[in-house]
C-alpha positions as CSV (number, residue, x, y, z in Angstrom):
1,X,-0.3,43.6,-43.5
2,X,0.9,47.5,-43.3
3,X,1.4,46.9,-47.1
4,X,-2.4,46.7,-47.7
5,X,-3.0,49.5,-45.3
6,X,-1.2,52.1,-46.9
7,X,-2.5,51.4,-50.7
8,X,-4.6,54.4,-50.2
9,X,-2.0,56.5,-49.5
10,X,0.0,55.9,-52.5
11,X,-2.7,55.1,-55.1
12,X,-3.2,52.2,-57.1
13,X,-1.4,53.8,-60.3
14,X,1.7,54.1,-58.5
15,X,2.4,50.3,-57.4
16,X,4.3,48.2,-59.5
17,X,3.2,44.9,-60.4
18,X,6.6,43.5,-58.5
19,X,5.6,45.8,-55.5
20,X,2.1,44.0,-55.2
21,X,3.5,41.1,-55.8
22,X,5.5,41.0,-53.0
23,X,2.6,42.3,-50.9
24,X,0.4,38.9,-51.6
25,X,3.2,37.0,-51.2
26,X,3.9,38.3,-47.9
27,X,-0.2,38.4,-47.1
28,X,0.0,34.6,-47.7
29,X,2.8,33.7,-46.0
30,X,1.2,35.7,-43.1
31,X,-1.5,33.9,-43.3
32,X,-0.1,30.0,-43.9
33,X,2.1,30.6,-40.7
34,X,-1.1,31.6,-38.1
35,X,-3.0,28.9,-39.6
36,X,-0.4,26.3,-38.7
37,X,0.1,28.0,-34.9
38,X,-3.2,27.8,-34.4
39,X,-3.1,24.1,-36.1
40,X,-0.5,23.0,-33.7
41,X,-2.1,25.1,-30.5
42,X,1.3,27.0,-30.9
43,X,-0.8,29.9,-28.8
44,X,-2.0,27.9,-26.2
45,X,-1.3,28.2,-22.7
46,X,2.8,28.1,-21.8
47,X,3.3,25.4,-19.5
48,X,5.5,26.2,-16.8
49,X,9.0,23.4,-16.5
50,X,8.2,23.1,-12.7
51,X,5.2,20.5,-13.5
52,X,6.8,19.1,-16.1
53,X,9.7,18.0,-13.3
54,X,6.9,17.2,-10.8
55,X,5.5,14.5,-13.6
56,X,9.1,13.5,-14.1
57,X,9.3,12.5,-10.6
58,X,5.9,11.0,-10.5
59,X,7.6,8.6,-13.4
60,X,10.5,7.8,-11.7
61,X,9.1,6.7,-9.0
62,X,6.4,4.8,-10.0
63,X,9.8,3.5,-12.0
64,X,11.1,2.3,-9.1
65,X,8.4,0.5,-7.7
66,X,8.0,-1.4,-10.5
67,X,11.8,-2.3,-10.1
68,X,11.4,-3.1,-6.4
69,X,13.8,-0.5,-5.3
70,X,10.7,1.3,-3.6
71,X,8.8,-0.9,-1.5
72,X,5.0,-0.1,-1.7
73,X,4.9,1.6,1.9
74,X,7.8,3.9,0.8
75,X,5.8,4.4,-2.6
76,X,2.8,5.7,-0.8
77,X,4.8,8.0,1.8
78,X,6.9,9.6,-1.0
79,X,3.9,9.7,-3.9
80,X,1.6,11.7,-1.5
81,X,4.7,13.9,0.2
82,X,5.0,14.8,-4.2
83,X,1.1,15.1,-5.0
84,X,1.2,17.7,-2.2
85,X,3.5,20.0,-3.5
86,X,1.2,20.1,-7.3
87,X,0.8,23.3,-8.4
88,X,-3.0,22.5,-9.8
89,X,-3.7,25.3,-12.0
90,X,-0.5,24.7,-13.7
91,X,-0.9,20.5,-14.1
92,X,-4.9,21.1,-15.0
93,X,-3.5,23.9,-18.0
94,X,-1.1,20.5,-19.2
95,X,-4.0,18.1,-19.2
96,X,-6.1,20.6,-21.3
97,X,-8.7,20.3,-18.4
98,X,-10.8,22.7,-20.2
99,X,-11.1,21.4,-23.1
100,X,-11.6,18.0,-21.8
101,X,-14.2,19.1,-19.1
102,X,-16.0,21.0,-22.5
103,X,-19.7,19.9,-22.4
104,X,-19.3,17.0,-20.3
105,X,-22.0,14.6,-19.3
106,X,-22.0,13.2,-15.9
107,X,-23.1,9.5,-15.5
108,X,-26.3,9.0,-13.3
109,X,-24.7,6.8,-11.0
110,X,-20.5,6.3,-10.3
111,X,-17.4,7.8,-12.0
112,X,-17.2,8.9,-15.8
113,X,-13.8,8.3,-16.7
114,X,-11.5,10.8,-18.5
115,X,-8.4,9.5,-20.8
116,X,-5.9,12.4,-21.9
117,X,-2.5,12.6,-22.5
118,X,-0.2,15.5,-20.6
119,X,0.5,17.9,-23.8
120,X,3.6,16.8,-25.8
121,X,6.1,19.6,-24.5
122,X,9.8,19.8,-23.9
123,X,10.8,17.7,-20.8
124,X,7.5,15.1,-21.2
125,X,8.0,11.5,-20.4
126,X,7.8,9.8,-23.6
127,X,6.7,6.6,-21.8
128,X,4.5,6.9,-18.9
129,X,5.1,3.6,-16.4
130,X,1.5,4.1,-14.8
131,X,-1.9,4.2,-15.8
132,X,-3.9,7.6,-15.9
133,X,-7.8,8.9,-15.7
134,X,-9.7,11.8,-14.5
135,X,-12.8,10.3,-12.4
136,X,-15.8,13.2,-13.0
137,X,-18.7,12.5,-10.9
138,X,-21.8,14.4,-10.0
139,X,-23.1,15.4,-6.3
140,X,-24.1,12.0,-4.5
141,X,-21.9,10.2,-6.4
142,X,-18.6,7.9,-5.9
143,X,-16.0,5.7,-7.3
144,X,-17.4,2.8,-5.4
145,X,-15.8,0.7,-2.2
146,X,-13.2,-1.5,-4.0
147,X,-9.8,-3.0,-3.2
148,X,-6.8,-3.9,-5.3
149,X,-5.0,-6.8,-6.2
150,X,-1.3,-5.9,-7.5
151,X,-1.5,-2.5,-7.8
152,X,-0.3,0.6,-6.1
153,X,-2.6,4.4,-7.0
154,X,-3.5,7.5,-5.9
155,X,-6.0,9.5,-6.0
156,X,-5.8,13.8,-6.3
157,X,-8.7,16.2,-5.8
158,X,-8.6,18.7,-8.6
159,X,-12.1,19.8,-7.9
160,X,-14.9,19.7,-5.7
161,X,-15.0,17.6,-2.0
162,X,-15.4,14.3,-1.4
163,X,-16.2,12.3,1.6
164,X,-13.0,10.2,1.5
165,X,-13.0,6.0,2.9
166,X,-10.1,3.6,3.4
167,X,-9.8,0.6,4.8
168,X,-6.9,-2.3,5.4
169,X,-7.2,-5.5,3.9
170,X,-6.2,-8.0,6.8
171,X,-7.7,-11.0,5.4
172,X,-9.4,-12.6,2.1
173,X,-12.3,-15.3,2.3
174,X,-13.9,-17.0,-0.6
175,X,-16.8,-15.0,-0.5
176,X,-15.8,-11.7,1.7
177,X,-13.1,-9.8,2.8
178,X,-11.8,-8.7,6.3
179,X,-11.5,-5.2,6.3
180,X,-10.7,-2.9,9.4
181,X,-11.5,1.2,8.8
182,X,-8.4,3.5,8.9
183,X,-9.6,6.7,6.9
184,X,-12.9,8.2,7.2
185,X,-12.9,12.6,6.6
186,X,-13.4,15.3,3.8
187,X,-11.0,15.4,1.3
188,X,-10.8,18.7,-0.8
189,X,-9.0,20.6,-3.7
190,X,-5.3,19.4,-3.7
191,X,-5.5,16.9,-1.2
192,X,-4.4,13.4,-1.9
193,X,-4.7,9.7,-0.7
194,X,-2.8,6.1,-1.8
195,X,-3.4,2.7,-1.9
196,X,-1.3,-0.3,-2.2
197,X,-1.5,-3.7,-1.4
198,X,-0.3,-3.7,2.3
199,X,-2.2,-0.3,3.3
200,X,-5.4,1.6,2.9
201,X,-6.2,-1.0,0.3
202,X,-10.0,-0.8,0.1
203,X,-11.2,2.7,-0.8
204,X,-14.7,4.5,-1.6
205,X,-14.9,8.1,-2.6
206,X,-18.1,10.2,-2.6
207,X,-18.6,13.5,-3.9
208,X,-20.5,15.7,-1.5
209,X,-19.8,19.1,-3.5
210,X,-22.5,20.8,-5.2
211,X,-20.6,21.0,-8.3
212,X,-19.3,18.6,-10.2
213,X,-16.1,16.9,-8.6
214,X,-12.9,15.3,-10.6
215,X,-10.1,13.3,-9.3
216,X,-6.9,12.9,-10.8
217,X,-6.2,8.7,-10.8
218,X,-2.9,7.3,-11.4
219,X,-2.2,3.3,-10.8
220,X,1.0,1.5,-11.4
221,X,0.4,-2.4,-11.9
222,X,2.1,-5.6,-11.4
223,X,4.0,-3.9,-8.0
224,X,3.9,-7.6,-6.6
225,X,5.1,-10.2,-8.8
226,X,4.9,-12.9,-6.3
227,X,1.2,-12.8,-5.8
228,X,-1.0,-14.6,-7.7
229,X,-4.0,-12.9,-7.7
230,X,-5.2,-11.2,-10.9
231,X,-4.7,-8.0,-11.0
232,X,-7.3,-5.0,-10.8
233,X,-10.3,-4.1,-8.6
234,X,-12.2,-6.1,-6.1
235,X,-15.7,-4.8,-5.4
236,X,-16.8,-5.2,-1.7
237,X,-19.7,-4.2,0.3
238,X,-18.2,-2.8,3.5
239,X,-21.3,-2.4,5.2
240,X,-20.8,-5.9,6.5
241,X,-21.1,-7.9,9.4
242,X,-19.4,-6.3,12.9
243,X,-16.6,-8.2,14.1
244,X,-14.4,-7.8,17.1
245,X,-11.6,-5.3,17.2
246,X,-13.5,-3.0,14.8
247,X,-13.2,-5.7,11.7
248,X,-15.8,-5.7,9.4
249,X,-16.3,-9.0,7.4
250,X,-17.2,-7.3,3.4
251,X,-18.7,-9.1,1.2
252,X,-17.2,-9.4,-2.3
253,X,-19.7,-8.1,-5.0
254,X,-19.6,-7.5,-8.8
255,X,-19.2,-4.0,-9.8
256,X,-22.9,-3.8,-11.1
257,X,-24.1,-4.0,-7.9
258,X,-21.3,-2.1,-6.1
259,X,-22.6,0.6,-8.4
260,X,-26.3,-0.2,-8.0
261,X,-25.3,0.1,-3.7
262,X,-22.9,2.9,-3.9
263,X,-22.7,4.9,-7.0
């Protein structure tokens, strides 16, 4: 570019054609190579490797819970001891939270779901063995009471509070579910919680913030290959009948009207 600067200073009559030549070649070349950093979002933020391990481990072990060589219980204990140790401004620059937040609409009622992929830098997992989303949800709102059949998540707060609910699983009926309360308290920024199939199964989380409120969701399926129930949610209604011991007897809904209760 100093080319083009200093034509004043050396007149017009005195460059050669060869000599501005080479200038608009140079000018071009200047130009093609910022245009294809900014294609690529070559200039966007550096990601540090520290995240890029955390998601590494995040992988492997999710990994080995698919392989049975972490039992669920373990799964949880380590996956939450990991989620705690995030360095959040760092994992919300490699999901591009920014951009992906970028004139947002909120549903009325419930959890708008966010898909994005971690950017493609040195050190990413090129296969990811779980699932991903980024719940967004307005004040009042939650990702309603549900359980899980065959699968093993977690949940971390990126932003906002939430009023945070879980709930064993001790017995299935045709038509409810015997649930018994172990979780009940606020959960905020960079705190996490689990689910699997033999604890906290049932869960309900409702923002309470006055700003919108996101939740980083990561679920690993088929983690019990012996059961035979399909896998994904089950919607419940946990303000059920009061049994002894503290049970509640839930009654098994569709998600419309888990939504229509809850959301």
């Amino acid at each position: 570019m100093s080319r083009w600067c200093d034509l004043k200073g050396i007149g017009m009559e005195n460059l050669s054609r060869r000599q501005f030549g080479q200038g608009t070649l140079a000018s071009l070349l200047t130009f093609s190579l910022l245009e294809s950093l900014f294609d690529c979002d070559a200039f966007a933020a550096e990601i540090k490797p520290d995240v890029v391990r955390w998601l590494n481990r995040v992988n492997e072990m999710s990994q080995d819970l698919r392989d049975e060589r972490l039992k669920q219980l373990e799964w949880q204990a380590k996956i939450e001891e990991l989620f705690a140790q995030a360095d959040l401004p760092e994992l919300m620059k490699y999901v591009e939270f920014e951009k992906l937040t970028a004139n947002l609409k909120l549903a009325d009622r419930g959890e708008k779901s966010l898909r994005f992929n971690f950017q493609a830098i040195d050190g990413t997992p090129q296969r990811l063995v779980f699932g991903k989303q980024i719940f967004a949800l307005k004040k009042g709102s939650s990702v309603v009471p549900h359980g899980h059949n065959n699968m093993a998540t977690a949940f971390l707060i990126l932003k906002g509070q939430f009023r945070g609910r879980h709930y064993d699983r001790i017995e299935d009926q045709a038509e409810h579910m015997i649930i018994r309360p172990t979780i009940d308290r606020q959960f905020g920024v960079g705190e996490c919680s689990t689910v699997s199939d033999f604890k906290d199964n049932v869960h309900w989380f409702q923002s309470v913030a006055d700003e919108p409120a996101f939740i980083l969701n990561i679920h690993v399926l088929g983690v019990n290959p012996g059961s035979k129930l399909p896998t994904g949610r089950v919607y419940v209604d946990p303000n059920g009948e009061k049994l002894s011991d503290g049970l509640v007897r839930a009654r098994r809904i569709k998600h419309d009207e888990a939504n229509k209760l809850y959301g």
